[in-house]
C-alpha positions as CSV (number, residue, x, y, z in Angstrom):
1,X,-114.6,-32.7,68.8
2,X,-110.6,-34.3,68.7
3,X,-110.7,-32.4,65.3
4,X,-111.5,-28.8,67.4
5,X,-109.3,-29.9,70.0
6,X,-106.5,-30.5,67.9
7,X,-106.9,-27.2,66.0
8,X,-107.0,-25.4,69.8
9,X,-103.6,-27.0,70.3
10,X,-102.2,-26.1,67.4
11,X,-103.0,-22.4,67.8
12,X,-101.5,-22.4,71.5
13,X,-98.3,-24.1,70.4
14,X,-98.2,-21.4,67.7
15,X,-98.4,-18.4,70.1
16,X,-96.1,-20.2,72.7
17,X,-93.4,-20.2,70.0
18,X,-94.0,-16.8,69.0
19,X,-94.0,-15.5,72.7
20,X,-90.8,-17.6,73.0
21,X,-89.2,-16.1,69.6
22,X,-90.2,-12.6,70.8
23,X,-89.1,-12.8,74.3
24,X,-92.8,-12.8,75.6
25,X,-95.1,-9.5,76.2
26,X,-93.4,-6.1,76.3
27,X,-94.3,-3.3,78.6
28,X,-94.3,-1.0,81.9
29,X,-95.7,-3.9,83.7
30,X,-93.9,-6.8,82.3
31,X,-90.9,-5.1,83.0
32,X,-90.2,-5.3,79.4
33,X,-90.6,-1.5,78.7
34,X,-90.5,-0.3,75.1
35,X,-88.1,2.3,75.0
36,X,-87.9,4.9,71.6
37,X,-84.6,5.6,70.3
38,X,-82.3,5.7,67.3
39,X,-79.7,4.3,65.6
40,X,-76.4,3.3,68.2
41,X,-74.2,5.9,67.0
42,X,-77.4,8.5,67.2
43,X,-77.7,10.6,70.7
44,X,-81.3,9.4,70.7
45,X,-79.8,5.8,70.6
46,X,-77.1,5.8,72.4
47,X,-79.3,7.4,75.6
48,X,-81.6,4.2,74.9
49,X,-78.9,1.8,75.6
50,X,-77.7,4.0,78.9
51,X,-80.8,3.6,80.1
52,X,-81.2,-0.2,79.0
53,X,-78.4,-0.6,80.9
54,X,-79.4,1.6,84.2
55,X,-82.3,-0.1,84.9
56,X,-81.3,-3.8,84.4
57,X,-80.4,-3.8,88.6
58,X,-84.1,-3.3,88.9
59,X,-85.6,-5.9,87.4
60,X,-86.3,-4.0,83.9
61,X,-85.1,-5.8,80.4
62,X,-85.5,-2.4,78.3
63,X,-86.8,-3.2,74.8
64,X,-84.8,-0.6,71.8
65,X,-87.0,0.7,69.3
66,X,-83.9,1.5,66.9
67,X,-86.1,3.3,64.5
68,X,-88.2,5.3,66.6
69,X,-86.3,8.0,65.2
70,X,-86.6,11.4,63.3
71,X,-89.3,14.1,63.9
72,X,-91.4,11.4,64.2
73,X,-90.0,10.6,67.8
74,X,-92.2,11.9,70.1
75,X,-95.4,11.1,68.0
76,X,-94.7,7.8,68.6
77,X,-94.0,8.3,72.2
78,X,-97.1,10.4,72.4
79,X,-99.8,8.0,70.6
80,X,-98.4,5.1,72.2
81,X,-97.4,3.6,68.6
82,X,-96.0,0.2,67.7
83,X,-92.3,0.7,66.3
84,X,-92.5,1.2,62.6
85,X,-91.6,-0.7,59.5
86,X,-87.7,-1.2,59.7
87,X,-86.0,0.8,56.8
88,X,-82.1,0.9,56.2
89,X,-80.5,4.1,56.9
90,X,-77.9,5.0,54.2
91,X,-75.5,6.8,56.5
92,X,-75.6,4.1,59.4
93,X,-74.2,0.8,59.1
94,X,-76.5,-1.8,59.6
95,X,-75.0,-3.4,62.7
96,X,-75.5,-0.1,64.5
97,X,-78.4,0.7,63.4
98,X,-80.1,-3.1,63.4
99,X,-83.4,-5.0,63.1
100,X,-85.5,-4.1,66.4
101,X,-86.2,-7.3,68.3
102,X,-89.4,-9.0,67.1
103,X,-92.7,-8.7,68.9
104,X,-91.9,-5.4,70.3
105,X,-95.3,-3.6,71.2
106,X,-96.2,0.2,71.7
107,X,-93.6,2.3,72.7
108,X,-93.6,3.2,76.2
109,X,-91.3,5.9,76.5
110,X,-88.1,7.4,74.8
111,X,-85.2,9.7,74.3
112,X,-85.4,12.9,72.1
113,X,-83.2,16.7,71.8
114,X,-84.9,19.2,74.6
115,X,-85.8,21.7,71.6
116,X,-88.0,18.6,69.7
117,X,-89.5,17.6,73.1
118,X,-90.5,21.6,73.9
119,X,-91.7,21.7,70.2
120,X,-94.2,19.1,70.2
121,X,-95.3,20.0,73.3
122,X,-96.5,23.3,72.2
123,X,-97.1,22.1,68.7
124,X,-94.6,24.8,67.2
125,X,-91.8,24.6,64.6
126,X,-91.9,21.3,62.8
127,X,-94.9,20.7,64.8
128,X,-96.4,23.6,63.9
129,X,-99.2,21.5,62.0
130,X,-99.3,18.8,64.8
131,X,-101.9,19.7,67.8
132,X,-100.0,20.0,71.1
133,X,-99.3,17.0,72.4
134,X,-99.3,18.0,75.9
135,X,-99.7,14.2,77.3
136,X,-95.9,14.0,77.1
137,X,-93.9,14.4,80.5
138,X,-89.9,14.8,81.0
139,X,-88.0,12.1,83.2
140,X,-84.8,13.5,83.0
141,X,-83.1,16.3,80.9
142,X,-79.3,14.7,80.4
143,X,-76.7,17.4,79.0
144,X,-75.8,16.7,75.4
145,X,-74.0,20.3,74.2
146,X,-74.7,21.8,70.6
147,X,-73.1,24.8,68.8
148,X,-74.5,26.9,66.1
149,X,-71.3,26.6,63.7
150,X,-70.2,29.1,60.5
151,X,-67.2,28.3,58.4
152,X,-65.6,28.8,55.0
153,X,-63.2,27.1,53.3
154,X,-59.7,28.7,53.3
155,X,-58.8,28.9,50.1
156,X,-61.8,31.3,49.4
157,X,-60.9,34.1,51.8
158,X,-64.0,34.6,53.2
159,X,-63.8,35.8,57.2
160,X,-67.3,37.0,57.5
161,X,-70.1,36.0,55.3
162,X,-70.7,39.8,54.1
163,X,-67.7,38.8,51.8
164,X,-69.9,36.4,50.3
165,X,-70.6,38.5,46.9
166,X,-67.3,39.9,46.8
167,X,-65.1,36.7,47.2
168,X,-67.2,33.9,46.1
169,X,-70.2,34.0,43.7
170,X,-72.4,32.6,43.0
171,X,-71.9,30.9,46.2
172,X,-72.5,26.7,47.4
173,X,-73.9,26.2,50.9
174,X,-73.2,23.4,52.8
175,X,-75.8,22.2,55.4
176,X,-75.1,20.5,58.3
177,X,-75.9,18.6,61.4
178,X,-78.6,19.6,63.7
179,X,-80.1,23.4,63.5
180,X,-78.5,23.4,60.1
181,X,-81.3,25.6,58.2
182,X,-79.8,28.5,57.4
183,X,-82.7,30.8,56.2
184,X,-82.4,33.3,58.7
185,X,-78.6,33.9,58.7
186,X,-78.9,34.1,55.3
187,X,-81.2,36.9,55.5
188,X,-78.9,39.4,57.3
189,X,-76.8,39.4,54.6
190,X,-79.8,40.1,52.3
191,X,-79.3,36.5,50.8
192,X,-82.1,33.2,50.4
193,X,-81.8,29.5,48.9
194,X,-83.8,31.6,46.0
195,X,-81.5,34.4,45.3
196,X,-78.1,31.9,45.9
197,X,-80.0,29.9,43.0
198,X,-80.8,32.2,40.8
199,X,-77.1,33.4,40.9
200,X,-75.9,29.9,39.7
201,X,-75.3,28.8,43.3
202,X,-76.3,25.6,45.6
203,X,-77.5,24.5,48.7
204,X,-77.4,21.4,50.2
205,X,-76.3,18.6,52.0
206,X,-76.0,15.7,50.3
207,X,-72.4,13.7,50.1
208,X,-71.5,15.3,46.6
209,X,-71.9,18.7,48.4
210,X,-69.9,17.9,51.5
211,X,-66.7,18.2,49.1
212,X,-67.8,20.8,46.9
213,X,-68.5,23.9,49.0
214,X,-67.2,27.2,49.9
215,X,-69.8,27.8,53.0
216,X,-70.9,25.3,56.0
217,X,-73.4,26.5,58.4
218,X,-75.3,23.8,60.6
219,X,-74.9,22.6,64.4
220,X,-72.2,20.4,66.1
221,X,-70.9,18.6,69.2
222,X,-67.6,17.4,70.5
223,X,-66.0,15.7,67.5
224,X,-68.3,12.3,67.2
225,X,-69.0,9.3,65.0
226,X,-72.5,10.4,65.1
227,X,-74.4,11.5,62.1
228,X,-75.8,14.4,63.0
229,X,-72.3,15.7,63.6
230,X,-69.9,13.2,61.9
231,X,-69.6,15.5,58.7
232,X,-68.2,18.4,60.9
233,X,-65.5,16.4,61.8
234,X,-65.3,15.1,58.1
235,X,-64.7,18.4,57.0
236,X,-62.3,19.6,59.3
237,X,-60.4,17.2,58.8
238,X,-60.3,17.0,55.4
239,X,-60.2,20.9,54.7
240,X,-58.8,23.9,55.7
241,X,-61.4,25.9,57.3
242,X,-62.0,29.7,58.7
243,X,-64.8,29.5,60.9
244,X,-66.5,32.6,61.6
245,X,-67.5,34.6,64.0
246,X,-71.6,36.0,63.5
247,X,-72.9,40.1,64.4
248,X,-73.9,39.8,67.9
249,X,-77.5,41.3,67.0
250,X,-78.1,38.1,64.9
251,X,-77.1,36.0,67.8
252,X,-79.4,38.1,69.9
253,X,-82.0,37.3,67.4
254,X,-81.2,33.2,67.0
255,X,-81.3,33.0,70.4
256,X,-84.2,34.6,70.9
257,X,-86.2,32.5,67.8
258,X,-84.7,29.5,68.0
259,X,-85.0,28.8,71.8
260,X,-81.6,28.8,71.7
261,X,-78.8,30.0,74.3
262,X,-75.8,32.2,73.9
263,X,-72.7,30.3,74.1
264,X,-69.1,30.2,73.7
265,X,-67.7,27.4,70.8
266,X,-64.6,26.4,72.8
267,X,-61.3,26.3,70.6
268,X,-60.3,23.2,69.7
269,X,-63.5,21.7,69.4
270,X,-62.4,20.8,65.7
271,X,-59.4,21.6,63.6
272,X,-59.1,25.0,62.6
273,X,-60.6,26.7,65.5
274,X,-58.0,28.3,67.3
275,X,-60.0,31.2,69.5
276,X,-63.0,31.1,71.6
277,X,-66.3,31.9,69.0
278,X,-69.3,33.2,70.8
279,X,-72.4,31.6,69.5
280,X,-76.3,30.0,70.1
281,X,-76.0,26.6,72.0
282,X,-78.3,23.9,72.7
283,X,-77.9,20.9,75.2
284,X,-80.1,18.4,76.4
285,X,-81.1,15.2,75.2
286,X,-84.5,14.2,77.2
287,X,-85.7,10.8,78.2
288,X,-89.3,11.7,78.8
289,X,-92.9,9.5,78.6
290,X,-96.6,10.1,78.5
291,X,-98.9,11.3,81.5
292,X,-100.2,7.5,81.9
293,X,-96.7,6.3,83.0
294,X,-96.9,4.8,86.4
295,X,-95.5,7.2,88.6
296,X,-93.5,4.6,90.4
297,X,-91.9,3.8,87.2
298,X,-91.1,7.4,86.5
299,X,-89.5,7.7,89.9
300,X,-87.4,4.7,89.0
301,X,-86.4,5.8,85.8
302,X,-84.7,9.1,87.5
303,X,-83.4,7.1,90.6
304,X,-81.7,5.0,88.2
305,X,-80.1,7.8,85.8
306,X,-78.9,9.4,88.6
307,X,-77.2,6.7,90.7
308,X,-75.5,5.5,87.6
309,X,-74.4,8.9,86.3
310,X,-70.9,6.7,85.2
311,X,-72.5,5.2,81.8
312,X,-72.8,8.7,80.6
313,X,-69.0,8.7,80.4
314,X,-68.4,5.9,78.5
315,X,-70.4,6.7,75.6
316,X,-68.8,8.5,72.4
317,X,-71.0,11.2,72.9
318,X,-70.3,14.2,75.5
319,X,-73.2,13.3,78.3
320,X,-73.2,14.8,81.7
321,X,-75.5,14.5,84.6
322,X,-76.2,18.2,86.5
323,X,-78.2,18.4,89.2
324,X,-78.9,21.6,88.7
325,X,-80.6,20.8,85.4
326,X,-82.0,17.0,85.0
327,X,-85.5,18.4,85.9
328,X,-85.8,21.2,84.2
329,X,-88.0,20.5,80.9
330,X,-88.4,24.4,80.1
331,X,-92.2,24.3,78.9
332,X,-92.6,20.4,79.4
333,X,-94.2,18.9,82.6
334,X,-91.9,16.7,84.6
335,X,-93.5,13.8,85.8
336,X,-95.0,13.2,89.3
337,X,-92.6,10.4,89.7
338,X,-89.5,12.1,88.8
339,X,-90.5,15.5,90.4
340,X,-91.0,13.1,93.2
341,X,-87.4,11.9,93.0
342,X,-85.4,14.8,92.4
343,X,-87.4,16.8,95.6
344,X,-86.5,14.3,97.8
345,X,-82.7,14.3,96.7
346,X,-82.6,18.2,97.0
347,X,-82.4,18.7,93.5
348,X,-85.4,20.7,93.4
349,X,-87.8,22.9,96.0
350,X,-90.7,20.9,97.1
């Protein structure tokens, strides 16, 4: 009997010190949510620690899932998952894009771009093989601005991308940043990845072809550390570019396909654009959970993003609060609590 009662005391030592190493249980009602993001220079993580921050005057010591990144975002949101395997990212340093915390449990709720949220939701586009995963609900829908962005290098003379074959062929495509596939502007000129190939020409996006290019088409934000947009402001930096301007019937149709907006890039927003370029926009990066959440918690969540709209400023990224818009989750639910919140601030008709 000692012998068993030893043994039982050794096993609760054992989980006392792990539940001390880890920081104890995580969750909604341990006030130790799980919270999905990214990497600290990522939108995704960056929102995480915003709202890490927002909530600690109520009580809540929000746990960063650092890795909870990637298309795989809202899956993990959505199944309630436990962080994955940490893996180093190559274009991240390690310090900001660290360990996660140990004994982190499933992921409560996260941060991830409006168009991946409305995706999953209606299991379309890189979902399109994914069931709908129509548990997930929006908190709050924070403005994080996108552009669709063409350019050529100077030196080839290319203004407009029907110049292509004329100026510079076979021709290398850069991809880049978010919304960078390029298949259907590629198309209007009668070119694909195939045909660019064929001709002796390349498309990519890995650091060898961020120097040798003649053509960058992907999406951008406000000149950033982060990756999704750093090599935009790489480029421009290091080259002399012409960005152009696209037909306004392929906007039309961008917009129209890729749940997109029409937009204006404003000059200035790197080096080399000196004019106003109409293009497709996105914005929105969306803190969001499941159906499950606690509805108290939900309203919470929004009372707290909204009375501490100033830690949106102070991030590198270009986050705004509007009113007018932190509800709206197009095709995605908002949750009871949030709805709750925003109607009884005015934001929203009851």
């Amino acid at each position: 009997m000692s012998n068993f009662r030893h043994t039982i005391s050794c096993l609760i030592a054992v989980l006392l010190a792990v539940a001390s190493i880890s920081g104890g249980q995580t969750g909604i009602q341990e006030k130790r949510p799980v919270f999905g993001g990214a990497c600290r220079l990522c939108p995704w993580g960056a929102m995480a620690e915003v709202v890490q921050t927002a909530m600690k005057p109520y009580g809540y010591d929000v746990q960063i899932c650092y890795n909870c990144n990637a298309a795989d975002a809202p899956r993990i949101v959505s199944e309630a998952r436990m962080p994955p395997p940490y893996k180093p990212d190559p274009a991240v340093p390690a310090i900001l894009a660290p360990r996660n915390a140990p004994g982190l449990g499933a992921v409560d709720f996260g941060a991830v771009a409006i168009q991946f949220l409305r995706n999953v939701y209606r299991g379309t586009g890189v979902y399109a093989h994914d069931k709908p995963r129509t548990n997930l609900r929006l908190i709050a829908n924070i403005q994080d601005p996108s552009y669709l962005l063409v350019a050529a290098k100077a030196e080839t003379g290319i203004t407009d991308l029907a110049e292509i074959r004329q100026k510079r062929w076979p021709v290398r495509i850069l991809v880049a940043g978010i919304g960078g596939d390029p298949t259907a502007i590629l198309a209007r000129y009668g070119l694909s990845k195939e045909v660019i190939e064929a001709a002796g020409g390349h498309i990519g996006n890995s650091p060898e072809d961020r120097e040798n290019f003649d053509v960058v088409i992907g999406g951008g934000g406000p000149m950033t550390t982060a990756p999704e947009w750093r090599i935009w402001t790489e480029i421009s930096q290091k080259f002399d570019l012409n960005f152009i301007e696209l037909p306004d019937d392929l906007l039309a149709k961008l917009a129209k396909d890729g749940d997109a907006e029409r937009g204006i890039i404003p000059a200035g927003l790197y080096r080399g654009i000196e004019r106003p370029i109409p293009t497709v926009v996105r914005t929105g990066t969306a803190i969001y959970g499941r159906a499950d959440m606690p509805e108290d918690f939900a309203y919470l969540v929004a009372k707290a993003m909204d009375e501490q709209q100033q830690l949106l400023q102070w991030r590198h990224l270009n986050f705004s609060y509007n009113v007018h818009t932190v509800w709206n989750g197009y095709d995605v639910p908002l949750h009871p609590g949030a709805a709750r919140y925003y109607k009884e601030k005015g934001y929203m008709k009851p």
